[in-house]
LOVEX-793981 format. One record per atom (N, C-alpha, C, CB): x negated, z, y negated. Coordinates in steps of 0.2 Angstrom, whole numbers, plus 5000, padded with zeros to 4 digits. Each point is the difference from the previous one (the first is absolute). Glycine has a CB too. Layout:
N
XZY ...
//
This chain:
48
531056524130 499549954997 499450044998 500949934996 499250125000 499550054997 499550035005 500850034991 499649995017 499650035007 499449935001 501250095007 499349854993 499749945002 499249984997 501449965002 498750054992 499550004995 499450055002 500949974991 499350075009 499450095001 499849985006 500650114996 499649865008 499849975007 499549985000 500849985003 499349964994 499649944998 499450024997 501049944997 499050094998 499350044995 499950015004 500150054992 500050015013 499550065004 499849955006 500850134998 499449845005 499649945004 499649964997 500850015006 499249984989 499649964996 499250034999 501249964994 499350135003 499250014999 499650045005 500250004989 500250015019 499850015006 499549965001 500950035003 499349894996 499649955003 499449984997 501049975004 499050064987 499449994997 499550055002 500649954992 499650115010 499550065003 499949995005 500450084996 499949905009 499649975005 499649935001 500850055003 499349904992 499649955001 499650034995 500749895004 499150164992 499450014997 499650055005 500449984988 499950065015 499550045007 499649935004 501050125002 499649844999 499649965007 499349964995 501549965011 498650024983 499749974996 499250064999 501449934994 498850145008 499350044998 499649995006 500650084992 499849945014 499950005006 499449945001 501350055003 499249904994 499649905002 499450014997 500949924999 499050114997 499150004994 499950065001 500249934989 499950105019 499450075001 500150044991 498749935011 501950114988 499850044994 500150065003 500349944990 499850085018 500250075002 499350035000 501249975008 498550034994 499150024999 499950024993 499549915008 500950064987 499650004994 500550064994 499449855003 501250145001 500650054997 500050065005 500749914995 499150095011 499950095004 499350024995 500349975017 499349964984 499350064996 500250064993 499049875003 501350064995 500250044992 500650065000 499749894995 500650115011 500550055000 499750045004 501149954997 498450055006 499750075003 499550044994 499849945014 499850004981 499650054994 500650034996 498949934997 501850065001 500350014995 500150075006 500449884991 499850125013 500250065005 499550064997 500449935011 498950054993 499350044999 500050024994 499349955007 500850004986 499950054994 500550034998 499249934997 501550075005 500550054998 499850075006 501149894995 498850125010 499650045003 499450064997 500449885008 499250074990 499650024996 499249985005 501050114993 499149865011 499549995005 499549954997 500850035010 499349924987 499849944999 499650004993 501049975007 
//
């Protein structure tokens, strides 16, 4: 019963990680989250 349960959760919050990707994807935020994880790159670099 207790495996049955852990199951349950971990597909649950499978499915929330995925329906919030497809949700970022749907409102173009990948443009906007590459930009900002390439400045954070550059200024740990020191380039930036």
């Amino acid at each position: 019963m207790i495996l049955f349960r852990r199951n349950i959760i971990s597909v649950a919050l499978i499915l929330i990680g995925v329906s919030f990707l497809v949700l970022g994807v749907w409102q173009e935020e990948t443009e906007q989250v590459f930009r900002k994880a390439v400045n954070i790159c550059m200024e740990c670099i020191g380039l930036g």
